[in-house]
Every structure is written in structure tokens, then in C-alpha cells.
N, C-alpha and C positions, 0 to 999 in steps of 0.2 A: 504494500500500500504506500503510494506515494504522500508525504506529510509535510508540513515544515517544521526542522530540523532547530534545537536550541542546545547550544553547547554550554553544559555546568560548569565555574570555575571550580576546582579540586581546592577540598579542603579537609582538614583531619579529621580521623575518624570521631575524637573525642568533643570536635565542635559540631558534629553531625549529632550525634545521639545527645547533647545539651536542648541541643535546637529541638530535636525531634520530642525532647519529655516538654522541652517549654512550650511547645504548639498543642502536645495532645492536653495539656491543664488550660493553657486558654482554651481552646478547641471544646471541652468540657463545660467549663464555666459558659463559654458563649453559647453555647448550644442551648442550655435549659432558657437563658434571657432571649434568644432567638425564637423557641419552640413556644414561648408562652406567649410572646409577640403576637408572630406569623400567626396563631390560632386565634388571633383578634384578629388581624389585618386581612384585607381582601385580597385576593390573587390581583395581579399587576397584568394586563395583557398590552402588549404590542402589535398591532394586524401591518399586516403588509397584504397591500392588496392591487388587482391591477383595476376594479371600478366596474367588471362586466357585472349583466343582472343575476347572475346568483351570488357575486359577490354583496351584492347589495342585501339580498337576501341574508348572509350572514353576516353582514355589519349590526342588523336591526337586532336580529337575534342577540347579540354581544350588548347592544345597547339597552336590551330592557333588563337583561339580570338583575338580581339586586345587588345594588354598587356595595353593600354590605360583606359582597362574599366574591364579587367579582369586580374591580374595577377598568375598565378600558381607558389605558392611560393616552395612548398614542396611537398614529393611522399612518401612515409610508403608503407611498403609490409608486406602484410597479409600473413603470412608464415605458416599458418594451417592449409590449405584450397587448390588448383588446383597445388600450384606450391610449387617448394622447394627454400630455402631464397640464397643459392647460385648461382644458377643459375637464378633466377628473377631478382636479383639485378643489376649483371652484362648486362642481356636482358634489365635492367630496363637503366642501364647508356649507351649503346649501342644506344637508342632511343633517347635518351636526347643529346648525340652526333652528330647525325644527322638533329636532329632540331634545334643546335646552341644553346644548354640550358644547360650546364653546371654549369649555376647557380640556378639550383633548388636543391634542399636540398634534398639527399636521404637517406633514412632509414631505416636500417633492423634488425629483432633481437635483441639481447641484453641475458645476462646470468644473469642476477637477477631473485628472486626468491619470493613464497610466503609463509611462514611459517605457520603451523598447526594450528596455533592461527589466522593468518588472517594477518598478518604484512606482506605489500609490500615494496618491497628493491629495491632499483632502477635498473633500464632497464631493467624489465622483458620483454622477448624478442617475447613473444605472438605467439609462437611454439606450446602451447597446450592449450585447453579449462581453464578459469579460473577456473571450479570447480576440474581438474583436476592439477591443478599448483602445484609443490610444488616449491622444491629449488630450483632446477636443471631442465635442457634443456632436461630429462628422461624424460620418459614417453609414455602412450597407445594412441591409437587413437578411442577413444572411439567416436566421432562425424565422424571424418576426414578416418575411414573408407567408406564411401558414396561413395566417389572420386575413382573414377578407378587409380590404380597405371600405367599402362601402356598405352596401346591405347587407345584414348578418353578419354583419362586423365592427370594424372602430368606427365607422359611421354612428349606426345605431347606438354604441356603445355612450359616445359622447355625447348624445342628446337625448341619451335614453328613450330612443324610438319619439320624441317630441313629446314623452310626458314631464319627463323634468321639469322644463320651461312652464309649463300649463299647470304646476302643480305645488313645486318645494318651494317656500317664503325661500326671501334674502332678507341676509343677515350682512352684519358691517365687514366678516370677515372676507379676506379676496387674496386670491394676489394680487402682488407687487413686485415688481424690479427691484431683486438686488434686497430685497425685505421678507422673501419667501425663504420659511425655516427649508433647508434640506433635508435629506432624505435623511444622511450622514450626522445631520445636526441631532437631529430628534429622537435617532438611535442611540446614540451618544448620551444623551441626557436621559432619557428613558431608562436605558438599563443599568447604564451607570448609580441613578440613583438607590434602589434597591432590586433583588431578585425581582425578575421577570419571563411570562413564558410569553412566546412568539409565537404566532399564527402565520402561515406563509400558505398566502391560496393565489398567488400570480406566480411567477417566475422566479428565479433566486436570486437575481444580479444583486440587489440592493442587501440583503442581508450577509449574503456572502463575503459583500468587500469589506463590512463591517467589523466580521470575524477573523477576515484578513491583515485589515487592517490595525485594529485593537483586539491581539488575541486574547489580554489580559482581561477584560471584558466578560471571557465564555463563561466565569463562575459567577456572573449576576445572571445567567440562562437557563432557567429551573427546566425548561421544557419544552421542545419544540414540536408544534400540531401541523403536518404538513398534508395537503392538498395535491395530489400528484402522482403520476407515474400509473404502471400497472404491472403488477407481478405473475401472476397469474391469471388475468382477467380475457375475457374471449368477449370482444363487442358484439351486444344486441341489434348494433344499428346496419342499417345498410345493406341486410338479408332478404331475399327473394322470398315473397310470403309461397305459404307450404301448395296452394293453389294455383303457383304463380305458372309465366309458359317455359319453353326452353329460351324465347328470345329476353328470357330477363336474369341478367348479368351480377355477379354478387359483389358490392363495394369492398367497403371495411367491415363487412360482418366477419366474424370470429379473430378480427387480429386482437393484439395485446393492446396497442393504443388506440388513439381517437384522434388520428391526423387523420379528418375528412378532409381535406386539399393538398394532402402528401401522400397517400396510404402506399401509391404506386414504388416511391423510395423507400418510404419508412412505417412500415406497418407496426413499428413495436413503441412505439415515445405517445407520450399525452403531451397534450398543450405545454402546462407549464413547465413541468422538467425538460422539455423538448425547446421553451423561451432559451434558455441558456443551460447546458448538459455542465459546462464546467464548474459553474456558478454553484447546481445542485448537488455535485460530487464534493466542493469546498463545504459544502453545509452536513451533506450526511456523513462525511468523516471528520467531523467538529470533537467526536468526543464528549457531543452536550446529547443525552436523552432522546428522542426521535420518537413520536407516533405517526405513523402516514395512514392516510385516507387514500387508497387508492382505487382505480378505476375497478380494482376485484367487488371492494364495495358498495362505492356508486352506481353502479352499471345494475342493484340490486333496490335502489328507490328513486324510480322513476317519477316526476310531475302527473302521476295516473290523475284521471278523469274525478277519482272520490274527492282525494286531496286538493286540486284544483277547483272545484264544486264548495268543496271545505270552506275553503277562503274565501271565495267569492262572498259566501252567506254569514261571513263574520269579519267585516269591516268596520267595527266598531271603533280602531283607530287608525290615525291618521298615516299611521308609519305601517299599519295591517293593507290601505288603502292602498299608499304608494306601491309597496309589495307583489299586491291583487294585479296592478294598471299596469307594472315591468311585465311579470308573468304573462297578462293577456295579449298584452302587445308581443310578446317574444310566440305565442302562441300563436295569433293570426297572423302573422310574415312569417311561419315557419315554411320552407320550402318543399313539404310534405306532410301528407294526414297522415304521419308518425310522430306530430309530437310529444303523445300521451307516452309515449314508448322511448323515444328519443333524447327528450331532457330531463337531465338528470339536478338533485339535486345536491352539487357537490362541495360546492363550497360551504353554504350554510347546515348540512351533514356533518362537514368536518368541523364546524362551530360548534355542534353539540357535540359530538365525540369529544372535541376537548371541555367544554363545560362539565359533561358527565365525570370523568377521567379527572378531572381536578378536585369536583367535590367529593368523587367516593375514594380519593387518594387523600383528603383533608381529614374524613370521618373512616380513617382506617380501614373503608369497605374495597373488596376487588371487584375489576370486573368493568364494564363499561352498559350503563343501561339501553344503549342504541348502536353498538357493532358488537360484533363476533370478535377480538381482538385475541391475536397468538404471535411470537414473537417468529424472525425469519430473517435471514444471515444476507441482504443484498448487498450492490454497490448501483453504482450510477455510470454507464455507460456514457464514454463523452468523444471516444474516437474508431475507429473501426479496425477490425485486423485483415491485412497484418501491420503490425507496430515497425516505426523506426522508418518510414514510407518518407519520400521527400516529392508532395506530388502538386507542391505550391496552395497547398488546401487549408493547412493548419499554421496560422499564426505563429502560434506558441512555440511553431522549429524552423519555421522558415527563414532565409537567413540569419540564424542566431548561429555565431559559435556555442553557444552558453543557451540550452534554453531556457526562455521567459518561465519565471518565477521559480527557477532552479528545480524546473522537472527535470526527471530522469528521462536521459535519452534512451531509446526502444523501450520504454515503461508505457502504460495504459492509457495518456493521452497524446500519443508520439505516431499515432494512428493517421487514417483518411478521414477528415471531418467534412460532413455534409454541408456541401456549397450555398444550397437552395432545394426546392421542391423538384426541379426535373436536373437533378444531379446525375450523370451518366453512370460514377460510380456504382449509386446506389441501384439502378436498371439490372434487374434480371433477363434475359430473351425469352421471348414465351412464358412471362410470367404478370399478370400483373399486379405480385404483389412484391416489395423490393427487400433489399438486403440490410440497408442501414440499419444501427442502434443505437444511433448521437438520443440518447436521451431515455433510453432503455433503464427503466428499475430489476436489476435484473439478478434475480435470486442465485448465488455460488454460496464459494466454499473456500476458504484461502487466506490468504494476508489481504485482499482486495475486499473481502464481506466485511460488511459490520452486522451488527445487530439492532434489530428495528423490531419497535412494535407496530402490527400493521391489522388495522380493520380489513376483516374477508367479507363482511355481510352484512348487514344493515338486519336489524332483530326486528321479528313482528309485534305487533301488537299485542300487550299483555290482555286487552280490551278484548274478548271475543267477541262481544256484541257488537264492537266497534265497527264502521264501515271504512275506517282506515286501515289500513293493513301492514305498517311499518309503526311502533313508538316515536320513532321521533317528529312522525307527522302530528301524533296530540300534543307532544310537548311544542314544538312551534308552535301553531296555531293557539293554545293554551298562552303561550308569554305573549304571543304578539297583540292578542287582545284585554292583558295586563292595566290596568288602568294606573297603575305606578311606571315612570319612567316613560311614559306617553309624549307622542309630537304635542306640541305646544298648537300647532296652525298649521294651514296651508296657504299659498298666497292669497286665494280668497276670503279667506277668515282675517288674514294677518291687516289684509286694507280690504275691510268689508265695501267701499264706497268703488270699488276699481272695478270696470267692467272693461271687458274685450270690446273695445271699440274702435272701427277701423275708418281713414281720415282720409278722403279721397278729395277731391280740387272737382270744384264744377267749371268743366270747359262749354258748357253752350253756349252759343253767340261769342266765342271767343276765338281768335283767331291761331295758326299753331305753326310754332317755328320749325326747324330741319330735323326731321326724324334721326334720334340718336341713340344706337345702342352699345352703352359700353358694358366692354371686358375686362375683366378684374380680379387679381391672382389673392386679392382682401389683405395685402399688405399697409399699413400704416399710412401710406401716400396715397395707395388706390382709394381709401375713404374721404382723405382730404378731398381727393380729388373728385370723387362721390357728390360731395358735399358744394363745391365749385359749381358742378355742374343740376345740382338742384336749385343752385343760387340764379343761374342764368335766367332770366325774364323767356315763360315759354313761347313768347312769339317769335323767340330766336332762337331756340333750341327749346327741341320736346324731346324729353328722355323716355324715350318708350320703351328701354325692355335692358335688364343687367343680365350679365353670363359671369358666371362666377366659375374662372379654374381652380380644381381643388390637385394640382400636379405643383403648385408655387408654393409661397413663403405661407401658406396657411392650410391648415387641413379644414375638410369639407364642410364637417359640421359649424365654422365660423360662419357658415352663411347667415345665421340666426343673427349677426352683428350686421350686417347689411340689410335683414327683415328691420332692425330696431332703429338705424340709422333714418330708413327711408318714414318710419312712424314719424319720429320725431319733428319727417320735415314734415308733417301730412300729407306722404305721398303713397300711401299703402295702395294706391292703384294701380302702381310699377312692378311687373311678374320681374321675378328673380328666376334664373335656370342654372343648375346644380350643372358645372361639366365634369368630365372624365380627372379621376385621380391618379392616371400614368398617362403617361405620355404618347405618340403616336407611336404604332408599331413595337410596343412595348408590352411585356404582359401583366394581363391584370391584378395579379400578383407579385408586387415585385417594387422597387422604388429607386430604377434608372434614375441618372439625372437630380432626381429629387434631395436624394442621400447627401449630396452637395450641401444643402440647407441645412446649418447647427438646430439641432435640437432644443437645447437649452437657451441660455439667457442672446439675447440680438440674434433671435431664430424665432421657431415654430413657438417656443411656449412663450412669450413676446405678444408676435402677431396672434394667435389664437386669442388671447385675454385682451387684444389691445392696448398692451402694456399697461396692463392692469386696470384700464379705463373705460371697456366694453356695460359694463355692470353699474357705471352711473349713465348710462340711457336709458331711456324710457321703455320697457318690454313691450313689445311688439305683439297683438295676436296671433300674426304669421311669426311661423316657426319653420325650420326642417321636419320633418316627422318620417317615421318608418310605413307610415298611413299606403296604403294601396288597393289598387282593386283588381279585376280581372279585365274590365277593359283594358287596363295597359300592361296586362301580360302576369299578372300574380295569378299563384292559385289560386286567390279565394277573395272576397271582399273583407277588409278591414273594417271595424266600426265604426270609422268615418274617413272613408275614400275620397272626401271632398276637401278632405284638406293634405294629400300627397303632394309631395315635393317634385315639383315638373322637373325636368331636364334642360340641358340650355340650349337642345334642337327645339325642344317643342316649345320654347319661349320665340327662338327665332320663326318658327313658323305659324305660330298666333299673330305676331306683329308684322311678321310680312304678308302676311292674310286681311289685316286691316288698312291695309296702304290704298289711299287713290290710288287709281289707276296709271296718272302721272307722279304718284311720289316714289323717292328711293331712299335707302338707309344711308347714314353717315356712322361708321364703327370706329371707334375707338378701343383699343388693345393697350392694356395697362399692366401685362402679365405675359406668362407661355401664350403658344397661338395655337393651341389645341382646339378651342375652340372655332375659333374660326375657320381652321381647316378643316375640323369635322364639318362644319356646315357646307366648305364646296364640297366635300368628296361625296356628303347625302345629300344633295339639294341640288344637280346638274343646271337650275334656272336661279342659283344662289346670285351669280355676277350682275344678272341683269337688274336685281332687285338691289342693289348696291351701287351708290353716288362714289362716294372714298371712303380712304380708310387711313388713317391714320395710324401708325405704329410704334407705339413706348416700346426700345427695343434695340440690339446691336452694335457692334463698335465698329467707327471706322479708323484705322490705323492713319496717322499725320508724321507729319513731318517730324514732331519730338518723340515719335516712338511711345503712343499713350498707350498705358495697359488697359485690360477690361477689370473688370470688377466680381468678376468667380475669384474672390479672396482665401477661399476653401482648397482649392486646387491650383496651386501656384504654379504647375507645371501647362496649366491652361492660361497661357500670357494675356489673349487679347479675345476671349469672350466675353459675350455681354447676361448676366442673368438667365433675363427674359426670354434669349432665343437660345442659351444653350440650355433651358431645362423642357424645349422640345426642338432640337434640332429639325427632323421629319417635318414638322406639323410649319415649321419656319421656311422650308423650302414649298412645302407646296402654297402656302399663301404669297411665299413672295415671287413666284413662278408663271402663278397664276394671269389674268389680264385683269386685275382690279387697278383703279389709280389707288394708286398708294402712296403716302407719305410716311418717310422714316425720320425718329426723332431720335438719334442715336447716343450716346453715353457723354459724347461730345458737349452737347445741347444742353442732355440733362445735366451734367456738372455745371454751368454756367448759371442753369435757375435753383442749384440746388443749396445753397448758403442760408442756413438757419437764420442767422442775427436778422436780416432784415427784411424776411418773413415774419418772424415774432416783432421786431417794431411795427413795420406796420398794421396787426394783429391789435393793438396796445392802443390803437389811436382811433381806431374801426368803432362802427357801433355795435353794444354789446348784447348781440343775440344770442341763445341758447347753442344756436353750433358755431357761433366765431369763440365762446367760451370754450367750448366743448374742444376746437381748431387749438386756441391757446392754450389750454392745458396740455393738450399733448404734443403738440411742437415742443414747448417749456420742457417738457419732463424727457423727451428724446433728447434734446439740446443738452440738458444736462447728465442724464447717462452718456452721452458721447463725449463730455468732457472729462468726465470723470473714473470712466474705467475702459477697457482697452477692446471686453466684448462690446462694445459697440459703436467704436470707431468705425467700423462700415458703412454705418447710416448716412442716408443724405434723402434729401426730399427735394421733388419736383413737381413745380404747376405745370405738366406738360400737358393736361386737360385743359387749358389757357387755349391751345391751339386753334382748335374748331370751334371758340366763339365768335 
């Protein structure tokens, strides 16, 4: 078993055995003032979590115990894995507000980094696989492609299918730039202060470096309740029912994991072990305690039809409520009538396995009242054999004389690590199911096993009469409708006077400027610019229709900042359309190009929050939502199909369907031109409904040799953003026969100078978005003065153009 290694200085035998009687007499004495303590005190827990909906599910459950016997001190967000760290966090403190917990410690990210040599620098922010870490919040998604980006995915995730928004109060808590506790931070404080057990139901990156990092640390770690993996487990899902023809094909039924969008490489890894394999090999040979909840388990209490019915009919509080609203929504966009069979309930399972397990280990009882629990010798599979392979795949030996973190070279991670989903490696011929085990729980015998206690089964119901058929479905159900430790509100309660009401401009008899739809990657300046162009008097420009690329500086579900934006001007009459989150000719799992874009702080989680500024706007009734129907191609209708989130074709084809017959579009492009080129490649009569086109975008090389601004990849001298986070999609619009106008890097630098943008801002009259404009110039201006991530920043009116 590969470990880190700590050398004793040598000392005599006769100061060893002094030391050893003067430890065992403190050791004794502290014990009895420890023992009498601790049986007052409430267990301490720590969750780490990545934010999807049955995490959420066992957030609630931790949160109604009685804080008498259990208290939840702290919450970490696994930001590699379902959800993105700006938007969980705030979902995350949104929940915490509603349950009157504002005192639990949250934490996310962080921009430290890990050096070539193997040196961790503090807060690294657990954005990307440890073997994939370097210094910076860059980088592939080499695991964290699995996760569908959109529907049934980190989409849905971050906006919790649009019940979020429609439902949880806000509270004062947010982020903030550069004022957001870290992941690092909160670990650190948390367990440091006294014993604590740990919850891990996302991925391990974040706990792992922690133990890495501050090994000294692992004796405040009573107990770790893991969510993960599969040891023996044969998946229910994805099997040919028994009637079924010969022409129906068997998925991932019977493999060990539940990589439904890998099964073909890696039929044996579950999601979150499968987030980062090295991260969870660093945690299960800690030395600290270990229960796992694994897929043997889970795979044994499914969301059946009683339980789901259960809940429905006991909604008596608010946090039973929100629970009901994720469940139903993850039920109706389920991509088949198996989801009574198909979702499981595994996070919030593993909440009570460890609730159980702690109280009947407090009250000297054995045993666990909701799994089958028997101990079983695994490890964590994190590279493939054969070992000692040099085949450019694994970080951790490629050119290293030395490898990273002083592995043993030909030892257990010196293997072939899986690339991605269609890793050739992992290809069998004539097979389709594949060979990998990057992330394999995988039961041996050796100096590589530890020993683990591991739930086989989820116990029935002591209830005979019951029409539940698992215990831990009555003890949920039973806490969540708990009248102690109850939501406080919901937003409607919270501002009983606040109605969804939406703000539209009466155009009759009014006359209407040049049809204008702009394109926007929902960066910091695209709003500005947003905003500019709402300003413009509409006889001179009519902003008829936003595209929103989610392949740029923001992920998709930011849309809901562009729905709030346009409230505020009263212009909710303006469709928003949701584009592609890859790029052209790229796959839809995967993040070409995009990878470019920091993660952390003058990145995604930045733009996502608005630099912390998104959440003093006014909430918009339009949202994103996971809402669909069967006319545009879902199984099934949702509960309300009339509020789906269009597309950003079918935005341009509503407005180009409203055009006189002599009018044309005027587009503007403030981001990738994904957008726009999907529209010529599906729309053959796109050109002719199109005036110009204006293009935020590109560099052109001068006479001084000016660089581009891909700050990320220094070995790319003279690209510009915009066009190289869709190359493809950039030739065929600019190939095309549109007039076009290019506003190239050149341009923009020239309008891009903060100071006298904010004077003039200063001198303006003071309306709710020149405020809203000043505020966040101010606070970019001053993060760019101030610290080094976000030197990059620059801002331009280049929406100025086409008025």
C-alpha cells in the first residue's frame, strides 16, 4: 500500500518508555473528562457535498435532528462533480436561510494550487481531479465529463429544475469576491476545533487534500460516512424488461457501477468515486474509521411509487415541501417510465446510516437500524494494469523523474488512467461493455485492502402493516415533518405582498427602431452591455430577442440573471434562448475550449454570481426550468410545460417569424458564435432575414506585435476569447455572405479603461441600473487593483456600435 512516509528522530530507549507511562496517565485522566463531556455534547458533523437532488434530500434530513444529539457544524461543496460552485453555494445558503441556520459554516473553492513537484499551497479549491491539479482553477474534465452539462445534469442541478428560484427565501448570506470562506478554510476550522465525523456524498477532491495536507488533523476525525462506489453491486437499471423483443439491447444492467454515459469504458466506478479515483484512494487509506454506503445498498431502496405517494400526502413543512417539488421535478424529466425503479435514494440513505450508527454507537447499542452493515477488506482502484505504463495518460509519471507526491514507481497508480468517456484504452472489440477501473471499490486481499464497514442492504420495514417497505423511509418522512427545526418560510411567506408579476412596454401606436438580437456569453460586460442596449430609445433600436451561449465565461443556468436583469428594466417581453454548452463539432460531453476559462475566482464562479451582485436584483418570474412537454420532444408533459426554457433557434425563429415583410435583423455577438452558426447551418433562409452583424471578437496582429488575451494558455500568443472558444462555429459565420462587422481586441482595448467609465457613471443620473452599472464597475475596478486573479478584466461598450 502506497502511504506517506514520516521519518522518527531516534531517541533512547529510556526516554521512550518515560514518555510512553506519561501519555498513558494523561491519556487516562483525559479520557474519563473526555467521556463525560462527549456524552453531553452533540456529535459535530461536517457534509461535503456536490448540491444534486438527493443531496439535498440528505442535507434536510441532517438538518432536522435534534441539534441536542447531532449538530451540523459545516457544509463544503464538491464543485467537480453535478453542480457549479456559484451557483450551489448560493442554493446552498438559500436552504440554510430557510431552516434558521445561518450558523453553519459554508464553503467553497478556493484558488490555490498544486505544483509539479507535488507541493500543496493553500485553498486549493477542488474544481479539478487531484491528479489533474496544477496551479490554477484551469483545466480538463477529464472524470467530470460523465455528468451531462444540460438536462439531467449540472443544468438542472443549479437551478434545481427552476424550483429553487420559485420557492427558497433569501437571506443576507451570498457570495462575495475574495470574502467566500473556502472549502480549505472551513475544514480547517471545523475539525480542528473538536472531534468530528464527515459525510462525503460528492466526490473526494476536497477532503482528501485536507488530509493531505494537515495530516495532523486525522485525530479530530471520529468517523467517516461515505456515499460511493460499488463492491458487489449488479445495477437494476438499464435491463431489457422480461417481455421485452430481441431488438432491445441491455445498457448498464448488471454492471458494478452506474456510469450511465460511460458504461461502454467503465462499467465498474459510481459517480462519485469515479469524480476523482485518487482523491478517494487518499481518503480510504487515511487510517481514520470508514463506513460506505454503497451502490450494493442503494441499488436496494429505490424512490418506489408508496414512498413517493408518502411524501406527497405529508407536506406539512416547508423543507418536506421543497423535498416533494426536487423529487417530482427529477421524476417528470426522467428520460424513462423507470423512475420508480431507477432513482435511488442514496445520499440521504447514507444520512441515516450514519445518524443511526452514531446514536447506537453513543448508547453502546450495535448494529445499524436501516443497512445490513458487515465489515470487507477493499481499496480504490485509480489506474489500470499493467502498472509502470508510460502512455502520456497519467499525470502523476509523466515526465516526472520523481513521481508527483513521491508515488512508487510500477506501484498501483503508475497504471493507464482513463482519458475520458470514449477512451480507446478502455474499448473492448465486440464488446460493449469496457475494461476500465479508475474508480473501482474493489474488494482484495493484501497490503492494498483496508478494512471498511460497508452497508449490503437497506432493512425492511419493522412496520408490517406499513405500506413502506424499507425503515428508513418512516424515519424520513417521520423527521421531515418534525415541527422542531422547521423552514422558517418560503419566499412567499417571507414577502407575503410579492406577486409574480410580469412588466411588459405597451408598443401601440408606437413607432419601432432596427430589429436587434443580441448574443451573449452572460459575462460581466455582456450585461453592461444588456443594459446599454435597453437604454436605447426603441424607435432606434428594438431589442427583440437574447441568445444566450452557455460554451463562454458562464454556465447555462446564469440565464436566470439575464431573466432578472430584463424585469428590472420592465422588459419581460424579450424571449431569452438557452444555446449549446460545447462548442461546434465538439461533443456533448466534454469541455473543449471551454476548460480555458478559470474556474474559481476572475472565472466561472465570478461570472455565475455576478461577482456577487446577481442576488441584489429584483427576481424575475421567468426563470430557467427543467419544465417540458412532449411537443418538443420529452417523454411526457411536465406540470407546467408553459413555462420551458426555449432554445436560442427557437427564439430566433419566433422573431424572425414576426418581421414585416421588409424588415431584417441587426445581431450582435458578445461571446462564442455558436450561436449564430447554428442558426445558418439550420435555417438555409437565415442570410436573407439578416441586415448585419456585428462581431465582439478576434485579434488582429499590428505592427507592435499585440498579443490576444487566452491569458490561460500562453503558448496560444495571438487568440482572441471569443473566437477561440468556438473556432468551427467562427469560420463558418465568418465564411458565410453576411455583412459583417468585426470589433477586434484592438478596438476593445481602446474602450476598455475603467476610471472613466466609473466617472462618468458618478455624474449620470441615478437610476436603479446606472446604480446597479456602478456598483459593479467599482467593485471589478477594485478587485483588478488589488489582486492578481483579476488582472485580466477589462470592459467594453462595444454595444455602443449599432446605435
Amino acid at each position: 500500500m502506497e502511504k506517506w512516509r514520516w521519518k522518527k528522530p531516534a531517541v533512547s530507549w529510556r526516554r521512550t518508555v518515560a514518555a510512553a507511562v506519561a501519555v498513558m496517565v494523561w491519556a487516562a485522566v483525559a479520557a474519563g473528562v473526555v467521556a463525560a463531556t462527549d456524552k453531553a455534547a452533540p456529535r459535530r458533523i461536517l457534509l461535503d457535498t456536490d448540491m444534486d437532488t438527493d443531496d439535498l434530500l440528505a442535507l434536510m434530513y441532517l438538518l432536522k435532528q435534534n441539534r441536542s444529539e447531532f449538530e451540523l457544524k459545516a457544509v463544503t461543496i464538491n464543485a467537480n462533480a453535478w453542480s457549479d460552485a456559484g451557483h450551489a453555494v448560493n442554493h446552498l445558503y438559500d436552504i440554510l436561510y430557510m431552516m434558521d441556520r445561518d450558523d453553519i459554516l459554508v464553503g467553497v473553492g478556493g484558488d490555490g494550487g498544486i505544483s509539479d513537484d507535488g507541493i500543496i499551497y493553500p485553498n486549493v479549491g477542488g474544481y479539478l481531479p487531484l491528479i489533474d491539479q496544477g496551479i490554477t482553477t484551469v483545466g480538463e474534465c477529464r472524470y467530470r465529463q460523465t455528468v451531462p452539462i444540460e438536462g439531467g445534469g449540472r443544468l438542472d442541478v443549479d437551478t434545481n429544475g427552476g424550483i429553487r428560484r420559485s420557492f427558497l427565501p433569501q437571506g443576507n448570506r451570498r457570495y462575495l469576491p475574495l470574502h467566500q470562506p473556502t472549502t480549505q478554510q472551513v475544514m480547517i476550522e471545523t475539525i480542528s476545533a473538536r472531534p468530528t465525523t464527515v459525510i462525503l456524498i460528492g466526490s473526494h477532491t476536497n477532503f482528501a487534500i485536507f488530509l493531505m495536507t494537515y495530516p495532523h488533523l486525522k485525530r479530530n476525525v471520529e468517523h467517516i460516512y461515505i456515499m460511493g462506489g460499488g463492491v458487489r453491486s449488479k445495477n437494476p437499471t438499464g435491463c431489457c424488461p422480461k417481455n421485452a423483443t430481441s431488438s432491445c439491447t441491455p445498457q448498464q444492467c448488471g454492471d458494478i457501477g452506474n456510469l450511465f454515459t460511460s458504461y461502454s469504458t467503465n462499467p465498474n466506478a459510481e459517480f462519485n468515486i469515479f469524480g476523482d479515483p485518487f482523491a478517494a484512494y487518499q481518503v480510504f487509506h487515511s487510517g481514520i474509521p470508514i463506513t460506505l454506503v454503497p451502490l450494493d445498498a442503494t441499488n436496494t431502496i429505490p424512490v418506489n411509487e408508496e414512498f413517493f405517494y408518502a411524501l406527497q400526502q405529508q407536506q406539512s413543512t416547508f423543507e418536506a415541501e421543497y423535498c416533494f417539488k426536487s423529487l417530482k421535478m427529477a421524476r417528470d424529466t426522467w428520460s424513462d417510465d423507470q423512475f420508480h425503479a431507477s432513482y435511488f435514494m442514496w445520499d440521504s440513505f447514507t444520512s441515516g446510516v450514519a445518524i443511526s450508527s452514531m446514536r447506537n454507537d453513543k448508547n453502546f447499542q450495535h448494529g445499524n437500524d436501516f443497512a445490513e452493515l458487515v465489515y470487507m477488506n477493499i481499496t480504490v482502484i485509480t489506474s489500470n494494469e499493467p502498472y509502470g505504463v508510460h502512455d502520456s495518460s497519467n499525470p502523476l509519471f509523466n515526465v516526472h523523474t520523481i513521481p508527483k507526491f513521491g508515488l512508487k514507481k510500477g506501484g498501483v497508480h503508475s497504471g493507464h488512467v482513463q482519458t475520458g468517456i470514449t477512451d480507446n484504452f478502455c474499448l473492448i472489440k465486440g464488446s460493449r461493455k469496457g475494461r476500465c477501473e479508475d474508480g473501482y471499490t474493489k474488494e482484495m486481499s493484501g497490503p492494498e485492502a483496508v478494512r471498511v464497514r460497508v452497508a449490503t442492504e437497506a432493512k425492511p420495514n419493522t412496520d408490517k402493516n406499513s405500506h413502506l417497505n424499507r425503515e428508513f423511509f418512516k424515519s424520513f418522512l417521520e423527521v421531515l415533518a418534525l415541527s422542531k427545526n422547521s423552514g422558517r418560510f418560503d419566499i412567499m411567506s417571507q414577502f407575503p405582498f410579492y406577486r409574480e408579476v410580469l412588466y411588459k412596454p405597451d408598443f401601440v401606436n408606437k413607432s419601432r427602431g432596427k430589429a436587434v438580437i443580441f448574443d451573449m456569453d452572460m459575462s460581466p460586460g455582456d450585461f453592461i452591455s444588456l443594459i446599454y442596449l435597453l437604454k436605447a430609445p426603441t424607435e432606434v433600436l428594438d431589442l427583440k430577442g437574447i441568445l444566450v451561449s452557455c460554451n463562454g465565461w458562464a454556465n447555462a443556468a446564469t440565464i436566470d440573471v439575464v431573466y432578472d436583469i430584463l424585469h428590472m428594466m420592465g422588459r419581460d417581453d424579450i424571449p431569452v434562448g438557452r444555446g449549446n454548452s460545447t462548442a461546434l463539432g465538439t461533443p456533448t460531453l466534454g469541455c473543449k475550449y471551454v476548460s480555458a476559462i478559470p474556474q474559481g475566482s476572475g472565472g466561472l464562479l465570478d461570472c455565475d454570481t455576478l461577482y456577487g451582485l446577481a442576488r441584489s436584483l429584483p427576481r424575475s418570474p421567468r426563470r430557467c426550468t427543467a419544465e417540458n412537454s412532449v411537443e418538443h420532444g420529452a417523454p411526457r408533459n411536465t406540470g407546467h410545460p408553459e413555462l420551458r426554457q426555449p432554445l436560442a433557434f427557437e427564439v430566433w425563429q419566433s422573431v424572425k417569424k414576426q418581421l414585416d415583410p421588409s424588415e431584417k435583423i441587426t445581431i450582435l455577438t458578445n461571446g462564442p458564435l455558436t450561436n449564430l452558426a447554428n442558426i445558418l447551418l439550420s435555417d438555409k433562409n437565415a442570410s436573407s432575414a439578416i441586415k448585419n452583424v456585428y462581431v465582439v471578437g478576434g485579434h488582429i496582429r499590428d505592427e507592435n506585435d499585440s498579443k490576444g488575451n487566452v491569458f490561460t494558455i500562453p503558448s496560444n500568443r495571438y487568440a482572441e476569447f471569443n473566437i477561440f472558444l468556438d473556432p468551427l462555429a467562427a469560420i463558418v459565420v465568418l465564411e458565410s455572405t453576411l455583412d459583417i462587422t468585426l470589433i477586434p481586441l484592438s478596438s476593445q482595448r481602446k474602450a476598455a479603461s475603467f476610471p472613466p467609465l466609473l466617472e462618468a457613471l458618478k455624474h449620470t443620473q441615478h437610476t436603479p441600473e446606472s446604480s446597479f452599472v456602478l456598483h459593479l464597475l467599482s467593485l471589478m475596478h477594485d478587485l483588478q487593483q488589488k489582486h492578481k486573479l483579476y488582472h485580466h478584466m477589462v470592459m467594453s461598450a462595444a454595444s455602443s456600435v449599432i446605435c
